[in-house]
C-alpha positions in Angstrom: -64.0 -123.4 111.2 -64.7 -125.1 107.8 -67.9 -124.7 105.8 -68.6 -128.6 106.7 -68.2 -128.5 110.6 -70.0 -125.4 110.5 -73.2 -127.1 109.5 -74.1 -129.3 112.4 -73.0 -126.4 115.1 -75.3 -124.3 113.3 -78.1 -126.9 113.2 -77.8 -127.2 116.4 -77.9 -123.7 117.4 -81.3 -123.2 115.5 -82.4 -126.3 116.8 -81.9 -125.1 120.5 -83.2 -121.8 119.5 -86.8 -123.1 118.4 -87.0 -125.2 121.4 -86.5 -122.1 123.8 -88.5 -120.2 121.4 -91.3 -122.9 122.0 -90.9 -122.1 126.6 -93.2 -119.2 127.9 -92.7 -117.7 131.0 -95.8 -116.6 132.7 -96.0 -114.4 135.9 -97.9 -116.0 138.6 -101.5 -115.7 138.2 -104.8 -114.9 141.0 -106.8 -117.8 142.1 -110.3 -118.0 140.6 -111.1 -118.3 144.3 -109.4 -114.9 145.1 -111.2 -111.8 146.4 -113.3 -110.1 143.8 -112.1 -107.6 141.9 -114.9 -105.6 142.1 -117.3 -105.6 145.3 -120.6 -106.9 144.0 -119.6 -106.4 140.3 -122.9 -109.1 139.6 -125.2 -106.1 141.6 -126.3 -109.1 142.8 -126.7 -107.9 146.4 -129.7 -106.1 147.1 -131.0 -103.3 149.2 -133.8 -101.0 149.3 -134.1 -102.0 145.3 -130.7 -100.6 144.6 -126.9 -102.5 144.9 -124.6 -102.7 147.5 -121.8 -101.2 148.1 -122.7 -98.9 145.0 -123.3 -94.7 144.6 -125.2 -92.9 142.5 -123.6 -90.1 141.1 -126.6 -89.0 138.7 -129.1 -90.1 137.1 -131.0 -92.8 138.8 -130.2 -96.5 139.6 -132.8 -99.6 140.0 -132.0 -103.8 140.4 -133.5 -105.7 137.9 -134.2 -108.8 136.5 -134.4 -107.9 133.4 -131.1 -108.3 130.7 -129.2 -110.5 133.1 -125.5 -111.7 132.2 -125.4 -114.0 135.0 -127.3 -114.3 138.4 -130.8 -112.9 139.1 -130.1 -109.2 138.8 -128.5 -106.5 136.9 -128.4 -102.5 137.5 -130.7 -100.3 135.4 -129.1 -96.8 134.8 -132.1 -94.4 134.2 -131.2 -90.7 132.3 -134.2 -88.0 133.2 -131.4 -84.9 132.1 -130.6 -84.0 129.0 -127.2 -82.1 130.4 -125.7 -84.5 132.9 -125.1 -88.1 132.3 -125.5 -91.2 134.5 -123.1 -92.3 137.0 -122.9 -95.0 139.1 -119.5 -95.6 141.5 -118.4 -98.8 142.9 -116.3 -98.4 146.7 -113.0 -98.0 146.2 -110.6 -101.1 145.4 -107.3 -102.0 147.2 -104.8 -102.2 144.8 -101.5 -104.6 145.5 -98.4 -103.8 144.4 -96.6 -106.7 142.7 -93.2 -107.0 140.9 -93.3 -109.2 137.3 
């Protein structure tokens, strides 16, 4: 192929290849509506002044209302030992398994 034809098949080439460059794929994504990921990751159900569906595994937990990302409550983690730390355990998750 001379130098001159070669031009315009290689302009085109690099123009095809910026296009395609430009196309994402994306895997499908959850609906905002979906089940949360978390069972009341907000802590904002309440009983007997601690969350739902949450364990202590130290330390000692309290709702609040104080230092609130969103809602009306948020967990307080108190520390009263100087060797063990706090913990605090959401229930276990269902994971799905998906193929991309």
């Amino acid at each position: 192929m001379s130098r001159v034809k070669a031009l315009p098949f290689l302009s085109l080439v690099l123009s095809l290849a910026v296009f395609l460059s430009g196309i994402t794929f994306y895997p499908s994504q959850a609906k905002a509506d979906s089940v949360p990921l978390v069972p009341n990751g907000g802590f904002e159900q309440v009983a007997n002044g601690i969350p739902l569906q949450w364990s202590v595994i130290s330390g000692t937990a309290a709702s609040s209302a104080n230092q609130v990302h969103s809602g009306n409550y948020s967990v307080e983690l108190s520390d009263s030992s100087s060797a063990a730390p706090v913990g605090l355990r959401s229930q276990k998750m269902q994971v799905a398994r998906t193929r991309i």
